[in-house]
Backbone bond lengths (Angstrom), bond angles and torsions (degrees), N, CA, C in turn:
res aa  C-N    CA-C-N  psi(-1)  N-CA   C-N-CA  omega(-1)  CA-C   N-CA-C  phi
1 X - - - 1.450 - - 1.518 110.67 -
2 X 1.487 105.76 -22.18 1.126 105.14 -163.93 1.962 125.36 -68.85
3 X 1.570 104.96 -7.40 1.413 142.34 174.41 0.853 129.61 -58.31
4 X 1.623 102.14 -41.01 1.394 127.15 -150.12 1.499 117.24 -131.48
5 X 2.288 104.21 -1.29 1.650 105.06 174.43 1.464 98.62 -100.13
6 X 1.372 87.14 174.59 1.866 99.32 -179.26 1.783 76.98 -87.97
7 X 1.762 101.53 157.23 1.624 146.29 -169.56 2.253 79.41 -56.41
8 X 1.404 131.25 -56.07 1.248 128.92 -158.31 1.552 105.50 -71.41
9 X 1.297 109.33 -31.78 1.257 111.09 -176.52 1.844 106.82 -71.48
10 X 1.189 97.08 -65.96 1.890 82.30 177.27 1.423 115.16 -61.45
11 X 1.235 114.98 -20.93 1.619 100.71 162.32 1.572 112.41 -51.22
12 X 1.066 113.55 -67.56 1.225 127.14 -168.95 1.709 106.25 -55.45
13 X 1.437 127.44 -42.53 1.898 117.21 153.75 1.283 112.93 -44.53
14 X 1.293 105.99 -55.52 1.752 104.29 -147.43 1.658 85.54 -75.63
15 X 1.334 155.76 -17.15 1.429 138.56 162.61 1.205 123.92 -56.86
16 X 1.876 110.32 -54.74 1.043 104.69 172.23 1.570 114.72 -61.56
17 X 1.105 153.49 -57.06 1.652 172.99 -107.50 2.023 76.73 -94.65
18 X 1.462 118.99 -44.21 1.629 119.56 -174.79 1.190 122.79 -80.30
19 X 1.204 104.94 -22.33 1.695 122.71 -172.88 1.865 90.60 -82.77
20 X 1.567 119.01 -34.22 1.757 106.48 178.81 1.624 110.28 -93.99
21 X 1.209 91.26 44.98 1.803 101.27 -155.07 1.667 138.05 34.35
22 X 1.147 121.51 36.46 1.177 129.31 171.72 1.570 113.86 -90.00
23 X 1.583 99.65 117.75 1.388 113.85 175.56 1.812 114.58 -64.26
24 X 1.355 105.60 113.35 1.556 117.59 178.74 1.775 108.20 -82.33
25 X 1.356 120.68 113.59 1.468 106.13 166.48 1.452 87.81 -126.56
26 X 1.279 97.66 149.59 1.183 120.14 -173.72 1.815 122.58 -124.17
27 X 1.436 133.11 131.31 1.318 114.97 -163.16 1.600 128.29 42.33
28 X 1.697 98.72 33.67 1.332 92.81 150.76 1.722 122.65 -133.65
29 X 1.208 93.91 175.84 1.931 93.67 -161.86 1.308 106.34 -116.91
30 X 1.106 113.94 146.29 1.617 125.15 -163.54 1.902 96.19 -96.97
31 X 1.198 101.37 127.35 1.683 103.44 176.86 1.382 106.31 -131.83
32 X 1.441 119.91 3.65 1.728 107.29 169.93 1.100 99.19 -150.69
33 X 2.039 153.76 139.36 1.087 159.56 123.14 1.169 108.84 -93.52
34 X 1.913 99.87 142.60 1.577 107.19 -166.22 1.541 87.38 -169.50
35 X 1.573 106.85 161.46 1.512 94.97 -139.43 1.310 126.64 -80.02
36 X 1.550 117.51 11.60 1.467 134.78 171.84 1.604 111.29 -143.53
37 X 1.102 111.12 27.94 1.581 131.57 -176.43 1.811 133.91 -144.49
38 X 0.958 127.85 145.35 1.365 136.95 155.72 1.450 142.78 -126.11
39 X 1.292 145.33 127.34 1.144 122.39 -144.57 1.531 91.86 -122.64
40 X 1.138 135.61 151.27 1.660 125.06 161.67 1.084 104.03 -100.77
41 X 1.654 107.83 -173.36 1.686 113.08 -170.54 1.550 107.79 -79.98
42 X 1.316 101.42 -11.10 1.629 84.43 -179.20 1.154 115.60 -102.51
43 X 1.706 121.46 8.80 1.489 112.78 167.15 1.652 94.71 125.41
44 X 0.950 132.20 -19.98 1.495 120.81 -156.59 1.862 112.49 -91.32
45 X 0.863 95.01 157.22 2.100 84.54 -168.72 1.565 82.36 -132.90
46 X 1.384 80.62 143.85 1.573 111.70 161.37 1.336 111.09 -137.64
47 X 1.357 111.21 140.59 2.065 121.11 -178.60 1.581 96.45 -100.89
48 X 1.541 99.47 142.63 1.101 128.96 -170.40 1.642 109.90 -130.26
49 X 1.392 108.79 164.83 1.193 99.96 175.93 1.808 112.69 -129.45
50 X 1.242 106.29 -8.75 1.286 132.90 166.26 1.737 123.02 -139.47
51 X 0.935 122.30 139.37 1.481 131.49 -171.57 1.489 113.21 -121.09
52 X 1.609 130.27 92.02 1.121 117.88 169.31 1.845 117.86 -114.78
53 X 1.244 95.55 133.84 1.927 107.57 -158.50 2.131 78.35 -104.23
54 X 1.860 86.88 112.54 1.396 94.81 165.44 1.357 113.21 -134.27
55 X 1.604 119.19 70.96 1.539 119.50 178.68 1.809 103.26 -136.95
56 X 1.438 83.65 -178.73 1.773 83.64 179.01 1.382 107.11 64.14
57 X 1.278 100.36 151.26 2.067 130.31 175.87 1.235 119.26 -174.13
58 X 1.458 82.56 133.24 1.424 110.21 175.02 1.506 111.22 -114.09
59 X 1.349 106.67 122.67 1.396 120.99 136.52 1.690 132.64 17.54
60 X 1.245 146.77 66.76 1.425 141.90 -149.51 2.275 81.61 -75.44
61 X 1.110 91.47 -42.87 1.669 89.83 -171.59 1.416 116.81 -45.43
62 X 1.423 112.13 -36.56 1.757 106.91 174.32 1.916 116.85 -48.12
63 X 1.496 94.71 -42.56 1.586 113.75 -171.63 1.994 97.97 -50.48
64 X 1.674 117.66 -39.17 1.012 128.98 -167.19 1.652 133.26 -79.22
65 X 1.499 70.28 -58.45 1.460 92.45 -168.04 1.580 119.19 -109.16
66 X 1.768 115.77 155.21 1.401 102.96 -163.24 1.824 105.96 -92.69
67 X 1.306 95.41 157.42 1.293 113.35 -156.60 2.100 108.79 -56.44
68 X 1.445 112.46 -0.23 1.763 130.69 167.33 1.585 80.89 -63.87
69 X 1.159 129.95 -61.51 1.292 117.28 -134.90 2.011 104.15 -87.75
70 X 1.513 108.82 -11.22 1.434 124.34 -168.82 1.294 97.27 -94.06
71 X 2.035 117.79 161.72 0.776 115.58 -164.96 1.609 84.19 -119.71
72 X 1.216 140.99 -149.37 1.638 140.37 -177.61 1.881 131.03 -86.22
73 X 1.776 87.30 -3.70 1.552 107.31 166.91 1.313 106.40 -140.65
74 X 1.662 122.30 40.24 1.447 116.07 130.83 1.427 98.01 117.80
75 X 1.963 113.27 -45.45 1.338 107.25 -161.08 1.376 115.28 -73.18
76 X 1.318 143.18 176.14 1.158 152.99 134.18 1.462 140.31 -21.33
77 X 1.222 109.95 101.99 2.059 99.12 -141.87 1.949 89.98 -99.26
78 X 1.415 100.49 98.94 1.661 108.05 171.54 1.494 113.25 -102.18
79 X 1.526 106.92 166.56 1.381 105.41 -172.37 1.879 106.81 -94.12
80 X 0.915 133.03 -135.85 1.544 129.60 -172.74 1.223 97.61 -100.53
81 X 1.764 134.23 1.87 1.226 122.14 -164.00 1.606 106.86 -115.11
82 X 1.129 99.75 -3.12 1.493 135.95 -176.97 1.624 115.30 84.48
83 X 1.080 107.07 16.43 1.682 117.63 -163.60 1.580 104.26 -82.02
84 X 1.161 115.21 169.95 1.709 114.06 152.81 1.487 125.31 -89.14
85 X 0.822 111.81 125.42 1.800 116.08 -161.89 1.723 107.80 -68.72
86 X 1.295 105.00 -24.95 1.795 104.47 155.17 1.263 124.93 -80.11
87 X 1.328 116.98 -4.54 1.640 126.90 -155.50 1.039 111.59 -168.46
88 X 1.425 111.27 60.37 1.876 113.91 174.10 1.168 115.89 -58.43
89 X 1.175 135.01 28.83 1.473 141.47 -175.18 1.314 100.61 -126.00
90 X 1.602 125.72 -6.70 1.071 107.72 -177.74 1.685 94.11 -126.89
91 X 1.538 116.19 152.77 1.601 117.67 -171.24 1.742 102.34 -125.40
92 X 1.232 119.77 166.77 1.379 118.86 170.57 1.427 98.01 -148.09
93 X 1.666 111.07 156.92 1.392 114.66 -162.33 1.681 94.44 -142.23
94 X 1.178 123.75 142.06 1.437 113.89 138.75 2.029 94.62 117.05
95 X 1.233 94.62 -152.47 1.297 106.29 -175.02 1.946 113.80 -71.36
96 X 1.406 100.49 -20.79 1.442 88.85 -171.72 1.899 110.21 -120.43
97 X 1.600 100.43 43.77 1.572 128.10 159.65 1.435 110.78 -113.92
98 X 1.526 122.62 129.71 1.354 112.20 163.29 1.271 88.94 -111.55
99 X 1.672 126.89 161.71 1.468 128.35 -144.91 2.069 80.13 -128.19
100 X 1.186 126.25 128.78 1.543 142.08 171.56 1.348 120.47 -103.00
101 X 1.215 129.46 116.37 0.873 136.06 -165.77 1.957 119.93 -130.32
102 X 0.950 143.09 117.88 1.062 148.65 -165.32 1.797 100.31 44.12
103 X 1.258 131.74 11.11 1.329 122.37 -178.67 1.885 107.90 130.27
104 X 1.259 98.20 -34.19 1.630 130.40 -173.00 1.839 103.56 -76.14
105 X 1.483 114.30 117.72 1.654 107.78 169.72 1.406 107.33 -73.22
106 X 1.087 120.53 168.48 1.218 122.51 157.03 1.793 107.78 -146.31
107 X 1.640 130.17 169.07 1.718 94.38 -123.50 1.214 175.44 57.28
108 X 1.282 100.98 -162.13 1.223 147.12 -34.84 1.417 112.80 -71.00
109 X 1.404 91.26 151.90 1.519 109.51 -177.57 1.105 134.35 -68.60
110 X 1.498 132.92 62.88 1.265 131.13 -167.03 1.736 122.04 -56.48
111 X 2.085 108.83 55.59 1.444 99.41 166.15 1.062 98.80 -150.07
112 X 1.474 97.42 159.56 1.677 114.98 175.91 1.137 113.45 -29.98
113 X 1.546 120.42 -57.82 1.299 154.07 -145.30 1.845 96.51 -71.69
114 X 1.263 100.63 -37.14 1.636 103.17 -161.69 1.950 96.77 -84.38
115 X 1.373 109.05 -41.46 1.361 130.02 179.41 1.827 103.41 -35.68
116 X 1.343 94.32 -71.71 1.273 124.93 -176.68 1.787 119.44 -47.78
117 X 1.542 103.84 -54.94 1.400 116.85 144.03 1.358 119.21 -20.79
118 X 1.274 106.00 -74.10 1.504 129.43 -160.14 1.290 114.28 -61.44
119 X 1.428 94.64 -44.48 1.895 111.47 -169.61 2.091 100.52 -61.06
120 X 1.466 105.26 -34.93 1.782 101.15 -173.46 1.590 101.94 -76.78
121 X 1.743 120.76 -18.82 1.306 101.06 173.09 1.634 108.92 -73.35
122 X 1.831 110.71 -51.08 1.472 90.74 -157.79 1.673 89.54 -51.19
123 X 1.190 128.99 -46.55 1.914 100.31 -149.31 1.421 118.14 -51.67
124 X 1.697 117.97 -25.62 0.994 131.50 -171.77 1.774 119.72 -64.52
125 X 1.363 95.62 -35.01 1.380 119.62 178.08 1.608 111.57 -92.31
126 X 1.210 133.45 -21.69 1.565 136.91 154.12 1.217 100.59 -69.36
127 X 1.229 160.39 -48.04 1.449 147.55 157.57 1.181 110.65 -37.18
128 X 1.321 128.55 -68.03 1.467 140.21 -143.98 2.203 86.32 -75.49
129 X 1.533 105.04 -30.94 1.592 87.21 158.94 1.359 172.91 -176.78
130 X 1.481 65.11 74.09 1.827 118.69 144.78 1.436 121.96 -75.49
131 X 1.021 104.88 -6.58 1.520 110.51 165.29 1.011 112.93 -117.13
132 X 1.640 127.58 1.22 1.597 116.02 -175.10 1.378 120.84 73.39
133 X 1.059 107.93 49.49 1.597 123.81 -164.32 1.910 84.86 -123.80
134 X 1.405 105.14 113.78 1.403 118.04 157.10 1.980 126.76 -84.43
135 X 1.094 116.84 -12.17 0.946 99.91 -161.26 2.095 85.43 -120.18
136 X 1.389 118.28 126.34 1.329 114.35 -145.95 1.708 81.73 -111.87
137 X 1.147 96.22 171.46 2.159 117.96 166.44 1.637 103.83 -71.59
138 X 1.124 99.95 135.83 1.372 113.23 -169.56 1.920 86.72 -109.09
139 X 1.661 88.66 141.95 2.034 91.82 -158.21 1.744 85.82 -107.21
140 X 1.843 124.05 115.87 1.254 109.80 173.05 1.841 92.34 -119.56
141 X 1.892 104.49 142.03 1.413 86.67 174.48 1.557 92.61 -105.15
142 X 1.130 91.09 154.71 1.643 111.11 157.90 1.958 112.54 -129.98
143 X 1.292 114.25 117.23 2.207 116.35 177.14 1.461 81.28 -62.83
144 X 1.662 83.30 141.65 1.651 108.79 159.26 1.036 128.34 -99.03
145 X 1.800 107.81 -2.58 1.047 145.44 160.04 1.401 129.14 146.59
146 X 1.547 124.57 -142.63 1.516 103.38 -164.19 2.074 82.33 -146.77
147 X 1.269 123.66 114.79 1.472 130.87 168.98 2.009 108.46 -99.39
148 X 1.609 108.97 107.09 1.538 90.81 169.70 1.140 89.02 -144.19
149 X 1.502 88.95 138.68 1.779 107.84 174.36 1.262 103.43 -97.51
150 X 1.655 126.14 142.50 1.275 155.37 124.36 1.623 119.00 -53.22
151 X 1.557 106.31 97.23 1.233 85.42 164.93 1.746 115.75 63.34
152 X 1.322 121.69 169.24 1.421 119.14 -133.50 1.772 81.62 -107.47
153 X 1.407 124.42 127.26 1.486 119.39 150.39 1.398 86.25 101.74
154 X 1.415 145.06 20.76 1.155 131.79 -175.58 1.654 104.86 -170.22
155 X 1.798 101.21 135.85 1.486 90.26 -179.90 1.761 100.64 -158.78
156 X 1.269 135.63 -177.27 1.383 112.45 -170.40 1.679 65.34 -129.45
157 X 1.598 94.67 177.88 1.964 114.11 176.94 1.564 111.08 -178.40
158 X 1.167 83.74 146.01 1.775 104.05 -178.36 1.553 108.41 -133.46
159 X 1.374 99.78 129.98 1.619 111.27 -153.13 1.394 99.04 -114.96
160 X 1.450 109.40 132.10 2.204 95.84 171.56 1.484 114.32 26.71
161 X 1.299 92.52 26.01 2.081 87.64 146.53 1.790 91.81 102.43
162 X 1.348 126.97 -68.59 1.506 158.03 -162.72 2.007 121.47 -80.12
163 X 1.151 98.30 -47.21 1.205 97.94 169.31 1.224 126.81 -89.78
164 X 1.519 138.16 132.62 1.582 141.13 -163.78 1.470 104.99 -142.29
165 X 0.992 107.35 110.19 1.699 115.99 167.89 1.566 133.14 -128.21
166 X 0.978 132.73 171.06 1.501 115.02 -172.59 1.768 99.04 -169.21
167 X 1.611 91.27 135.96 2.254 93.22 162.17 1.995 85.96 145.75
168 X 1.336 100.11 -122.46 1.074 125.37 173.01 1.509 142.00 -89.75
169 X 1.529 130.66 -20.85 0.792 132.52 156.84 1.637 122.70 -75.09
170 X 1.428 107.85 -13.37 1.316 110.76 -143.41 1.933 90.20 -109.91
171 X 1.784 103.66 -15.75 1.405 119.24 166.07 2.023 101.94 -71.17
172 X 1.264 110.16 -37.19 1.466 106.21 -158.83 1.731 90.76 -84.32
173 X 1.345 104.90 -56.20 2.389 108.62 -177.58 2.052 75.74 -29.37
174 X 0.943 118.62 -68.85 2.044 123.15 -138.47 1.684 94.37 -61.43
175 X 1.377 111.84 -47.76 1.897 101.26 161.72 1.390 123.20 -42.09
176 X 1.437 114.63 -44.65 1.349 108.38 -152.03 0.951 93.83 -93.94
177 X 1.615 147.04 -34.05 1.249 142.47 -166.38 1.691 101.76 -71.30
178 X 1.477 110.70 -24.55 1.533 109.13 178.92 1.615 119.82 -69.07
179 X 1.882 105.02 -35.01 1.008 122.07 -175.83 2.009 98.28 -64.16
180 X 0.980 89.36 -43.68 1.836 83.93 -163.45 1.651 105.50 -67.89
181 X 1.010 120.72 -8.21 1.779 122.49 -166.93 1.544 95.64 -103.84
182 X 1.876 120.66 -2.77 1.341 98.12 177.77 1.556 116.00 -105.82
183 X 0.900 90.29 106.54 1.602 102.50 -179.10 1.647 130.75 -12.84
184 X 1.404 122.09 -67.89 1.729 126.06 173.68 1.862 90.02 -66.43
185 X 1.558 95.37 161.08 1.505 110.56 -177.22 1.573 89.72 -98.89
186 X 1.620 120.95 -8.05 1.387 106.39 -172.27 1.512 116.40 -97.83
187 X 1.423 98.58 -29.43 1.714 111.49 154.66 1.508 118.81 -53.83
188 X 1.391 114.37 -55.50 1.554 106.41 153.54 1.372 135.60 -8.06
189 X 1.741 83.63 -69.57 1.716 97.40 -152.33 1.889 77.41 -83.89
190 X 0.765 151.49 -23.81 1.689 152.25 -177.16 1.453 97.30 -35.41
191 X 1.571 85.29 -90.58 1.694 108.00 171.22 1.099 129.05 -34.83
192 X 1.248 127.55 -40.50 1.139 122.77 -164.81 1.769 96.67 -96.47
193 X 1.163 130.77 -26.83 1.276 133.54 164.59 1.687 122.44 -25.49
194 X 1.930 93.71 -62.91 1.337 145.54 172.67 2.065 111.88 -50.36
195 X 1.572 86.80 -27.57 1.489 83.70 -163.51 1.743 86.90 -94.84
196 X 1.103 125.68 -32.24 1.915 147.61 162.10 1.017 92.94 -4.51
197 X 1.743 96.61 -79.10 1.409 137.44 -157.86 1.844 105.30 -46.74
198 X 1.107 109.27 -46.40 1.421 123.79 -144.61 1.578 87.62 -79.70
199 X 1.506 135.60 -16.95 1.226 133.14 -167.10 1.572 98.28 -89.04
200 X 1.105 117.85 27.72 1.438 116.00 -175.31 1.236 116.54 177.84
201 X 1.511 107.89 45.10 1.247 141.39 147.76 1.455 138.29 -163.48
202 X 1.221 146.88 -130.96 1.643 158.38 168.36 1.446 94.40 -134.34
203 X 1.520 97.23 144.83 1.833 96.03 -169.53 1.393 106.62 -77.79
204 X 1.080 103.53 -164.24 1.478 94.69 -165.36 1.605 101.47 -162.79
205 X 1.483 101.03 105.02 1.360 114.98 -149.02 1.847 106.59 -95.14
206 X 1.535 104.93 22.32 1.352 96.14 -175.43 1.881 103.32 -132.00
207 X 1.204 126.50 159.84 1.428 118.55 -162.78 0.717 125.36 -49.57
208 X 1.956 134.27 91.56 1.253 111.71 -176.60 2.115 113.87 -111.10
209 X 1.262 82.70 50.33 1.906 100.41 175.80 1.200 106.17 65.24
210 X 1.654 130.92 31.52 1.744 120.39 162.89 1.557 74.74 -117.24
């Protein structure tokens, strides 16, 4: 996300993220883990008591699919229609399509948001042929923006590019926009039951049948 907010908006995370005491470093690189420690490149150690390494991605499609269908970093090389350009019968969606265009990738879009996008063209374009429809939906994304909550009751957001807000309302817009992208009305009402619930307790991170 961090790519893709305006400079005020991660200001405005990385404060709150300090205010719940989480140490923010920023532009630095990890060059030693050890099992109650970390070292960066420039020498400095910090002790830890857990170590979790969450960067980098790979491709689930390499695991799958044969390397005709991959492009030179693994993903799925589709044309703008999301199809395979050897196999317009076959479509790919999501994080493990990069979309080619005159020769040029573009992607991939590592978000829900783009996934989701994507998923109403291919169906649109598996109809169109099944009917013998040559000329397919051309898939363009454009973010409508970026909703992340910090922590419970609080979230920063950037709306159509221009609008930026952050606290509490901007925690509740990031619920509801979740609520509307989930498909069954009974999953809905689940979740949102679940989220009720949660105002009148500590979550509760182990199976409790939602």
């Amino acid at each position: 996300a961090g790519e893709r907010c305006d400079p005020d908006t991660l200001h405005w995370a990385e404060e709150r993220l300090k205010k719940m005491g989480v140490v923010v470093l920023t532009n630095a690189f990890v060059k030693e883990v050890g099992e109650d420690f970390i070292v960066l490149k420039d020498g400095t150690k910090h002790g830890c008591a857990l170590t979790i390494w969450a960067a980098g991605l790979k491709s689930a499609a390499q695991d799958i699919f044969d390397k005709e269908f991959l492009d030179n970093k693994g993903f799925i090389a589709v044309d703008t229609a999301l199809s395979i350009p050897k196999y317009p019968y076959v479509f790919a969606v999501g994080d493990n399509a990069r979309i080619y265009t005159l020769g040029q990738p573009l992607g991939p879009y590592m978000l829900a948001e783009a996934a989701y996008d994507g998923a109403k063209v291919v169906a649109k374009n598996i109809i169109k042929t099944l009917n013998g429809e040559h000329e397919l939906k051309v898939f363009h994304f454009k973010s409508k923006g970026s909703l992340i909550p910090i922590g419970d009751g609080f979230a920063v957001a950037e709306v159509f590019g221009f609008l930026r807000f952050k606290g509490f309302f901007a925690w509740v817009l990031r619920r509801c926009v979740y609520l509307i992208y989930i498909y069954d009305w009974r999953d809905k009402a689940r979740v949102a039951f679940e989220w009720f619930l949660g105002f009148f307790g500590t979550r509760d991170t182990g199976d409790n049948g939602f």
